[in-house]
KOLVEX-932114 format. One record per residue (C-alpha): residue number from 1; x, y, z; residue in one letter. Coordinates in steps of 0.1 Angstrom, whole numbers, plus 5000, padded with zeros to 4 digits. Layout:
<nodes>
 num   xx   yy   zz residu
 NUM    X    Y    Z      a
...
</nodes>
This chain:
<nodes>
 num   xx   yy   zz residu
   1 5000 5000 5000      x
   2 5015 5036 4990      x
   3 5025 5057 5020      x
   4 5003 5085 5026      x
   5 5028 5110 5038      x
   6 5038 5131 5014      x
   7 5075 5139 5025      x
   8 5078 5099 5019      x
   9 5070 5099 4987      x
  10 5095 5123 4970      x
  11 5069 5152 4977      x
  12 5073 5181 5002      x
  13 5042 5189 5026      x
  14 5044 5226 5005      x
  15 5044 5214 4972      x
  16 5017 5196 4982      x
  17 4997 5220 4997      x
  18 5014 5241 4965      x
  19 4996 5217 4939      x
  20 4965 5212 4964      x
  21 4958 5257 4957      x
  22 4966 5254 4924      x
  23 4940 5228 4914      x
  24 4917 5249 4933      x
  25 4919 5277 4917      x
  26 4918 5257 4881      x
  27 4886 5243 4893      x
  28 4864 5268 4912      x
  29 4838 5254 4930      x
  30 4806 5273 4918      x
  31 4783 5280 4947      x
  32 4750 5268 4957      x
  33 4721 5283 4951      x
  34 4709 5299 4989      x
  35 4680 5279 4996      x
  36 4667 5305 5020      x
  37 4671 5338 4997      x
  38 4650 5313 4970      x
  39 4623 5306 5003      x
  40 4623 5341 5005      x
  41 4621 5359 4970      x
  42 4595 5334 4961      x
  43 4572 5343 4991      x
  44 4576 5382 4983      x
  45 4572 5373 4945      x
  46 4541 5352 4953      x
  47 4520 5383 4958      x
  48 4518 5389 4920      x
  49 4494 5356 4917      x
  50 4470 5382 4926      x
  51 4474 5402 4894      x
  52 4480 5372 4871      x
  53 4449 5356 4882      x
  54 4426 5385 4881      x
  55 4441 5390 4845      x
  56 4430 5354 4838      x
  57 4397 5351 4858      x
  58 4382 5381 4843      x
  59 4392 5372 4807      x
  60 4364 5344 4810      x
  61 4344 5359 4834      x
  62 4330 5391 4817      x
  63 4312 5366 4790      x
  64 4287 5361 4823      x
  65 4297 5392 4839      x
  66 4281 5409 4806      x
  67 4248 5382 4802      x
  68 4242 5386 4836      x
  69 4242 5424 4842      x
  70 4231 5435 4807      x
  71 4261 5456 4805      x
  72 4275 5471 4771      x
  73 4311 5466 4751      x
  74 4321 5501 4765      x
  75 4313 5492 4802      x
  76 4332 5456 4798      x
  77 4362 5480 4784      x
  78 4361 5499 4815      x
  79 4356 5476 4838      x
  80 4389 5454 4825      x
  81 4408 5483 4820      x
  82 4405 5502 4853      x
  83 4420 5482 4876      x
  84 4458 5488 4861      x
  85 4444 5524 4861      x
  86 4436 5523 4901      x
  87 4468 5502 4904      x
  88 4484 5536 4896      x
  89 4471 5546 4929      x
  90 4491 5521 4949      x
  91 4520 5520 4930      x
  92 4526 5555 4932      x
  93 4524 5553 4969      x
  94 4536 5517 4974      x
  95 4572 5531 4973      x
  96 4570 5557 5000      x
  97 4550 5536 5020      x
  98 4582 5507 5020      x
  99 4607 5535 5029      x
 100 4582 5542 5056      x
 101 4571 5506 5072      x
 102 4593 5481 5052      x
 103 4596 5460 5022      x
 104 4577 5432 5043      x
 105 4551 5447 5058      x
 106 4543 5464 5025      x
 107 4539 5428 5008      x
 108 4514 5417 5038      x
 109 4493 5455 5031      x
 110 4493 5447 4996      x
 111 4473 5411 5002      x
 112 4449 5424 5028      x
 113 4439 5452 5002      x
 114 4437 5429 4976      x
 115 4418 5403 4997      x
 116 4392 5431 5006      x
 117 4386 5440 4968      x
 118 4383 5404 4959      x
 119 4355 5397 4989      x
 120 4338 5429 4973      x
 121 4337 5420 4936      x
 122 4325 5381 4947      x
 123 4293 5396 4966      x
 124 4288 5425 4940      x
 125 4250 5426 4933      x
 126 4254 5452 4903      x
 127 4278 5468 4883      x
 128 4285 5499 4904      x
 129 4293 5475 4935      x
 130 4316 5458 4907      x
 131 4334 5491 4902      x
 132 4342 5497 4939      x
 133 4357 5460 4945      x
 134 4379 5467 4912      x
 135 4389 5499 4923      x
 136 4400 5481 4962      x
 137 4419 5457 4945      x
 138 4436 5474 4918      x
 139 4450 5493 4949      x
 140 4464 5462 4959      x
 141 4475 5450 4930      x
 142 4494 5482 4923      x
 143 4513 5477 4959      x
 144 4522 5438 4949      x
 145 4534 5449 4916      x
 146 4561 5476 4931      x
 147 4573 5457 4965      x
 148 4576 5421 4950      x
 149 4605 5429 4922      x
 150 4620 5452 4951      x
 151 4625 5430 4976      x
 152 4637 5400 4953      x
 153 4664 5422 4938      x
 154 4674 5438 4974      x
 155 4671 5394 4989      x
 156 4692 5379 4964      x
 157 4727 5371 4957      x
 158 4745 5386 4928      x
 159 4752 5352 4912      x
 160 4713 5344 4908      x
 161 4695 5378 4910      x
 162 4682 5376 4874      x
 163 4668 5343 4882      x
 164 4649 5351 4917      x
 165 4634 5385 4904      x
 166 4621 5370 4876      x
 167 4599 5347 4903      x
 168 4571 5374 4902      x
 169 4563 5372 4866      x
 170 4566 5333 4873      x
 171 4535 5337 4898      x
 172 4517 5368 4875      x
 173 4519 5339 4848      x
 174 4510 5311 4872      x
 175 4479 5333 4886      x
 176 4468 5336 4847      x
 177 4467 5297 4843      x
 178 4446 5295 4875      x
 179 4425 5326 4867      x
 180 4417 5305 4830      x
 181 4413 5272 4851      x
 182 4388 5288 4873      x
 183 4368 5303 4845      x
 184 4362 5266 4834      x
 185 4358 5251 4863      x
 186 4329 5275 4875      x
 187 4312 5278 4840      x
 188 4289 5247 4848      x
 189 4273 5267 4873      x
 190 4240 5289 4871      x
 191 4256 5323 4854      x
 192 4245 5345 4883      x
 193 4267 5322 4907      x
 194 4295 5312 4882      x
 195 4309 5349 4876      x
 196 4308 5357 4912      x
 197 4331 5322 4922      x
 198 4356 5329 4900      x
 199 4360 5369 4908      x
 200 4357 5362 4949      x
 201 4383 5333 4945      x
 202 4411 5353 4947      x
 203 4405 5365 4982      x
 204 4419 5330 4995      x
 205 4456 5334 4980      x
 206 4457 5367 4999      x
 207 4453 5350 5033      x
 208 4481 5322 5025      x
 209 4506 5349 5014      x
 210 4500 5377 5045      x
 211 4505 5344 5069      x
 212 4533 5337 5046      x
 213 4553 5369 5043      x
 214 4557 5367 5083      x
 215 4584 5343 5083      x
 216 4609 5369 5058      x
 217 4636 5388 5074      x
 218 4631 5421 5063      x
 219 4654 5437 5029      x
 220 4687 5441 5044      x
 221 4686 5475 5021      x
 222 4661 5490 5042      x
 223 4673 5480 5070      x
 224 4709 5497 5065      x
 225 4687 5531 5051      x
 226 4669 5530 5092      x
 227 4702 5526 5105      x
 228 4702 5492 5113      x
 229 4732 5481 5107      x
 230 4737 5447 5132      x
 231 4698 5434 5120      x
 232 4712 5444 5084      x
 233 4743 5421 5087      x
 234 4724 5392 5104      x
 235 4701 5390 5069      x
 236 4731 5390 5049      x
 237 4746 5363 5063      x
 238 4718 5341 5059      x
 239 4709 5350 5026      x
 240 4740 5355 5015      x
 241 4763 5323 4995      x
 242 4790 5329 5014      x
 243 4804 5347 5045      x
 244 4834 5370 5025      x
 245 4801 5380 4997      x
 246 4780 5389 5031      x
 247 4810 5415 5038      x
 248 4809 5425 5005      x
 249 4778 5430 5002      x
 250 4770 5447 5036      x
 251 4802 5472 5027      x
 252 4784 5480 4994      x
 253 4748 5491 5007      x
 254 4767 5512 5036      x
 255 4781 5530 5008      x
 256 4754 5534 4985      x
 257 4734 5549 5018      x
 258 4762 5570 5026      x
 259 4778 5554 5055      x
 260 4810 5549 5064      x
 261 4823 5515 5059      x
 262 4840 5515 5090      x
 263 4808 5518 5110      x
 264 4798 5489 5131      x
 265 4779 5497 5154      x
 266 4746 5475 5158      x
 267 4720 5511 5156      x
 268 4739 5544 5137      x
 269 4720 5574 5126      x
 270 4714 5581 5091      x
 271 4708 5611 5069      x
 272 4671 5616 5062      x
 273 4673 5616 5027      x
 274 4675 5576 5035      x
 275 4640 5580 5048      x
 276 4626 5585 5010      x
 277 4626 5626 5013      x
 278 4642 5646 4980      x
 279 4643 5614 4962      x
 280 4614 5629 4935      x
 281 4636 5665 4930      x
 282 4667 5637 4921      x
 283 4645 5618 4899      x
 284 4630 5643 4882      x
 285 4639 5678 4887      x
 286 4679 5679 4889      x
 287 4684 5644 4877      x
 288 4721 5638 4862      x
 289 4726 5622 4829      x
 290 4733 5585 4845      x
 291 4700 5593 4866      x
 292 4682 5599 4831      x
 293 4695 5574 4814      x
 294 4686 5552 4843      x
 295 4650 5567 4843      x
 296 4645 5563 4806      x
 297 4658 5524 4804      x
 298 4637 5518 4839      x
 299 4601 5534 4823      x
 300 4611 5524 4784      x
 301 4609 5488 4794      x
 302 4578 5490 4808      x
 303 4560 5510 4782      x
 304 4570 5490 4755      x
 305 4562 5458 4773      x
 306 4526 5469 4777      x
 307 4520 5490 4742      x
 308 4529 5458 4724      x
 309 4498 5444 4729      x
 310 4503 5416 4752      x
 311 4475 5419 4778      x
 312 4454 5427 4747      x
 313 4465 5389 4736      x
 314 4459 5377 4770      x
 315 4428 5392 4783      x
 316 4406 5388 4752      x
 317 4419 5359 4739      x
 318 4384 5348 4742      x
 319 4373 5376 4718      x
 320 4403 5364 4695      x
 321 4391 5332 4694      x
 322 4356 5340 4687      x
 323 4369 5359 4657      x
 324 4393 5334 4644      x
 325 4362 5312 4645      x
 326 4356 5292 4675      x
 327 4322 5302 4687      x
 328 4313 5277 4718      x
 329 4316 5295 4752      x
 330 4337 5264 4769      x
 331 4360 5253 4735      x
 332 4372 5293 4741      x
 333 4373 5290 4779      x
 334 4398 5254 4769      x
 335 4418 5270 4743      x
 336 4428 5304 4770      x
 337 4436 5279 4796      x
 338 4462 5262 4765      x
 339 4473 5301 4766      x
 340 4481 5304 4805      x
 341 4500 5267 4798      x
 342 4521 5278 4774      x
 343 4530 5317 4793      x
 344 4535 5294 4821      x
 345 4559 5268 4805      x
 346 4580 5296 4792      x
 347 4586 5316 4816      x
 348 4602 5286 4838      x
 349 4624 5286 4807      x
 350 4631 5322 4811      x
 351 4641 5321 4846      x
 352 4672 5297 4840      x
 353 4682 5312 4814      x
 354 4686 5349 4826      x
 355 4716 5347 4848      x
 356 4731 5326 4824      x
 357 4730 5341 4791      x
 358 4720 5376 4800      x
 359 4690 5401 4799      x
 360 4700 5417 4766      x
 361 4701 5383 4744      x
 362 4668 5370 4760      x
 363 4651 5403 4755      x
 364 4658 5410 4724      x
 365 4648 5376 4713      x
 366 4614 5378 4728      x
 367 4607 5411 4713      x
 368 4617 5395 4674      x
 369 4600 5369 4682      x
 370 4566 5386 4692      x
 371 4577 5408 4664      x
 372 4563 5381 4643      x
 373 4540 5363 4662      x
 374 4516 5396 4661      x
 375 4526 5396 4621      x
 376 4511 5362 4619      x
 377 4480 5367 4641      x
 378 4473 5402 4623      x
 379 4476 5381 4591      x
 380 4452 5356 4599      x
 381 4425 5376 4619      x
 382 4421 5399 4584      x
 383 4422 5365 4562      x
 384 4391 5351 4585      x
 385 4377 5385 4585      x
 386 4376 5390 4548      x
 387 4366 5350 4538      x
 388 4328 5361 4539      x
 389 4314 5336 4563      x
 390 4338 5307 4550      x
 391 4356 5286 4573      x
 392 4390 5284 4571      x
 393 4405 5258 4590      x
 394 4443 5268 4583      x
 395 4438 5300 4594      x
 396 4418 5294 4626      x
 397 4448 5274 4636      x
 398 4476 5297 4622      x
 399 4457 5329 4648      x
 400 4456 5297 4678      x
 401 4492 5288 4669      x
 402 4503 5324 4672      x
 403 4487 5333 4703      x
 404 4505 5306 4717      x
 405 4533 5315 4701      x
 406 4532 5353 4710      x
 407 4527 5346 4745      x
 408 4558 5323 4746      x
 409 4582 5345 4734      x
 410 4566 5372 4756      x
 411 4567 5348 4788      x
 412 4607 5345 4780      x
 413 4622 5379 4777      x
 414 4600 5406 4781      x
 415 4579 5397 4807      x
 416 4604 5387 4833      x
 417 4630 5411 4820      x
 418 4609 5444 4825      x
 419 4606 5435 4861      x
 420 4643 5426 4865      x
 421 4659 5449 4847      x
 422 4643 5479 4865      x
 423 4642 5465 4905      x
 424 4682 5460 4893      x
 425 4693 5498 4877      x
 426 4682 5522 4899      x
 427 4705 5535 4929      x
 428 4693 5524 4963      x
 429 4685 5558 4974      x
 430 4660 5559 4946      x
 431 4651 5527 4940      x
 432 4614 5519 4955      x
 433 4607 5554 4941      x
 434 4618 5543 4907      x
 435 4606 5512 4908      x
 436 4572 5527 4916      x
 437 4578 5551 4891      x
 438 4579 5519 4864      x
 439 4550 5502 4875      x
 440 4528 5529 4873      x
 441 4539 5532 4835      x
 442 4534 5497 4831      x
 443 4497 5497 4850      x
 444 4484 5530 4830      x
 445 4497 5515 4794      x
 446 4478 5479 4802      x
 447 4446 5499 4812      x
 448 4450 5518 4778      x
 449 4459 5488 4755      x
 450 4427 5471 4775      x
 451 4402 5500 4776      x
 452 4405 5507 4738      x
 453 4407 5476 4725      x
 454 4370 5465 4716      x
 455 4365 5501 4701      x
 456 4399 5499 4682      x
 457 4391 5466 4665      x
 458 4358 5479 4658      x
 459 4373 5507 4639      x
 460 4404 5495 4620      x
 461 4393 5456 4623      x
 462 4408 5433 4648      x
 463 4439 5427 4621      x
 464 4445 5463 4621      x
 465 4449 5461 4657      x
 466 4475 5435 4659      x
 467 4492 5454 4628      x
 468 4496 5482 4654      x
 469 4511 5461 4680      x
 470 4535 5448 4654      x
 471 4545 5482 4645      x
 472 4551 5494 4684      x
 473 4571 5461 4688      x
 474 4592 5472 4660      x
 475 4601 5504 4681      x
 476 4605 5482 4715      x
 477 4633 5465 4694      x
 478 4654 5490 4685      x
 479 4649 5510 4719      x
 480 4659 5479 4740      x
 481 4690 5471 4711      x
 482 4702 5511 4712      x
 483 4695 5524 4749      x
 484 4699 5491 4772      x
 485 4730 5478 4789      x
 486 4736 5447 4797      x
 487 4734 5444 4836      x
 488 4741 5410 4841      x
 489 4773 5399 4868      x
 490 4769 5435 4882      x
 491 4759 5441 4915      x
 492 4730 5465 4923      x
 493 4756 5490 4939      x
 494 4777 5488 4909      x
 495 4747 5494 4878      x
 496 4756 5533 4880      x
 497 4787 5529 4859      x
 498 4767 5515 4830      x
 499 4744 5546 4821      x
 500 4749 5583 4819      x
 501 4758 5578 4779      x
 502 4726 5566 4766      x
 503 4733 5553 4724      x
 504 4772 5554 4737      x
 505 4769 5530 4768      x
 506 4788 5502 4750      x
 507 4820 5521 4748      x
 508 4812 5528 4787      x
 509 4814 5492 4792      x
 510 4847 5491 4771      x
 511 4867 5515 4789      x
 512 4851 5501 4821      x
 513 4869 5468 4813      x
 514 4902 5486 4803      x
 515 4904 5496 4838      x
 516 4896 5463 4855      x
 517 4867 5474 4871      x
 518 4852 5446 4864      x
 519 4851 5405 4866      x
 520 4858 5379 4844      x
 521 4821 5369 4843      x
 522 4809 5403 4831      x
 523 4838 5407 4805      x
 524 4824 5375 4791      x
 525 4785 5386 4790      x
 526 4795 5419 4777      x
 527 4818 5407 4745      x
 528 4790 5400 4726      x
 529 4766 5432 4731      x
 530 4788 5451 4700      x
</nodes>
């Protein structure tokens, strides 16, 4: 048997221990995943089922909804449409109020509003009492749609941030398959009862996720901003992959918060612009060209996510259907739910793909691809539309086909990536603000696409409609190709450096590489931007 000491053998105890750091620096040992920062960000990312299912429950549920209450095209526009409007409402608030109370408690006011709005749209008795419940829980959904994306992004380690924010478009997309599950389920009942199942359903999520949220630590961000600094450091280390990134990480916020890194103590005081105040005059009144540039990327993403159409596609597929040709009430109810299947199937795609071949390649991807998805289902609708009562088999299935299709490519690069990219570019000290800022956008553009939509097709045909969307997703492409940065490998203290030059950021990220200033890693999902 061969002797085990080394010095035996021909082989000193240092070059031994010489080769030993050698071949462990050949062969890195890639971290694992932290199982409690993924316990965590999918908690805080569960709050936007309540958005994805409303999206999908009222999608079937306005057929009865509109039998039962006698209601017209116009008031089934509003009613849709409204609740990203009143969403503005609580996103524009949502952000001062986590500066104020936390990024958790936030989450656990957002599913007690919601919860409330969805009790009052289930026992509505007319369409007025409908109204009020919408109006409650587009509150709520606006408040879930800021803090979710937030608190991933300010949870989760460097190495898998793009994969844990994407979680809440997982759930919105998850909440839209159980939303068109619903709608079939409850259409055997009496159509007075049926509508009212599917709306009040959503209250029960609300409960779960409030009972839920109580278990998180609370944002190690915002904790730092109060001045917290031991309660900030005790987070880090659990949610952190390793001790030294913990450091790192804790040494980063202090400074992004102005804080001296040598400040330890458990309790410091802060400057009150860390409290939220000033932060709008930054954004908006003196803002510096990286703040701009940062603004622009941040709301850009978000329009052009929402003005392509998408929510158009998903919330009145029904009404698609029924014009590509499929007139039974449950064969449209079974083709939306093969709608949420396929959103859903992709965007699990989506989420292990963003940390490891970038935002930028996935996004731009997604965007072609809808690019001619819409093409196709423009082409189709106005085919059917002028085939004078003839069926067309081919082109009832081409329209399914590229619904499916344009939600797919949808579910794997712009859906997840508008809510990454912009919890991820904004400083800390204006980041819920921001963040805000971008939902609001993103709310007000859906309730537009949603409450013009009937009345648009009715006046340039449904294929002009989806024309239009191909068009504005022709501008989303070259926006996102000339004015986005790749962020991936960066941390969320480090994403200034990349804007401030807007059409020139890519000889930014040159010279930032010249200098060193940044890692292998992001060398290596940067070479290919040019």
């Amino acid at each position: 048997m061969a002797d085990q000491n080394p010095e035996k053998n021909g082989v000193s105890k240092d070059s031994s221990q010489s080769q030993l750091s050698i071949s462990n620096l050949a062969l890195p040992k890639k971290p694992k995943r932290n199982k409690f920062a993924l316990a965590c960000s999918i908690l805080a990312s569960m709050t936007s089922i309540l958005l994805g299912y409303d999206t999908g429950v009222m999608s079937g549920a306005v057929i009865y909804i509109k039998d039962d209450l006698k209601i017209s095209d116009v008031q089934i526009e509003i009613l849709v449409g409204t609740i990203n409007l009143y969403s503005l409402v609580g996103a524009a608030v949502a952000g001062r109020t986590s500066d104020w109370i936390g990024r958790r408690y936030t989450i656990i006011f957002a599913s007690a509003i919601f919860f409330a709005g969805a009790l009052l749209m289930g026992f509505a008795t007319n369409y007025a009492f409908l109204m009020v419940g919408r109006f409650v829980a587009g509150i709520g959904v606006g408040y879930a749609l800021m803090i979710a994306p937030v608190y991933t992004a300010e949870v989760s380690p460097t190495a898998s941030r793009g994969f844990l924010t994407s979680f809440p478009e997982v759930f919105i997309n998850a909440g839209v398959l159980l939303g068109y599950v619903s709608n079939y389920a409850f259409s055997k009942f009496p159509t007075n009862l049926g509508w009212r199942f599917m709306l009040g359903l959503g209250a029960i999520p609300s409960i779960f996720l409030a009972l839920g949220v109580l278990a998180m630590p609370e944002s190690p961000r915002w904790l730092v901003m109060q001045g917290r600094i031991g309660d900030a450091k005790r987070v880090l280390n659990k949610i952190s992959d390793s001790l030294e990134e913990s450091q790192i990480r804790l040494a980063d916020i202090k400074e992004a918060a102005g804080l001296s890194e040598n400040c330890n103590d458990d309790v410091v005081s802060v400057p009150k612009r860390s409290h939220g105040e000033d932060v709008w005059k930054e954004l908006f009144l003196r803002p510096t060209p990286t703040v701009r540039h940062i603004l622009l990327a941040g709301i850009g993403i978000h329009f052009f996510q929402q003005t392509s159409g998408i929510d158009a596609v998903v919330l009145y597929s029904p009404r698609i259907f029924e014009k590509a040709g499929i007139k039974n009430d449950k064969d449209k109810l079974l083709a939306t739910i093969a709608v949420g299947f396929s959103k859903t199937i992709f965007i699990l795609v989506a989420t292990f793909l963003l940390d490891r071949i970038g935002r930028r390649v996935l996004l731009l991807t997604s965007c072609g691809g809808m690019i001619i998805s819409l093409m196709g289902l423009a082409v189709g609708l106005t085919i059917i539309d002028h085939s004078h009562g003839q069926k067309l088999t081919w082109a009832i299935a081409l329209c399914i086909l590229m619904t499916l299709s344009c939600v797919a490519f949808f579910s794997i690069g712009m859906g997840p990536i508008a809510w990454v990219y912009s919890s991820e570019i904004f400083p800390l000290r204006l980041r819920a603000q921001g963040c805000s800022m971008g939902v609001g956008v993103n709310r007000f553009t859906s309730g537009v696409v949603l409450m013009t939509f009937i009345s648009l097709y009715e006046r340039i045909t449904i294929g002009g409609a989806f024309f239009l969307y191909t068009g504005i997703a022709i501008l989303a492409w070259i926006f996102f190709y000339t004015l986005l940065p790749e962020t991936q490998g960066r941390t969320l203290e480090e994403m200034e450096a990349l804007f401030g030059t807007f059409f020139r950021w890519r000889s930014t990220i040159n010279e930032i590489n010249k200098k060193g200033g940044n890692s292998d890693g992001f060398q290596m999902a940067t070479s290919s931007q040019t």
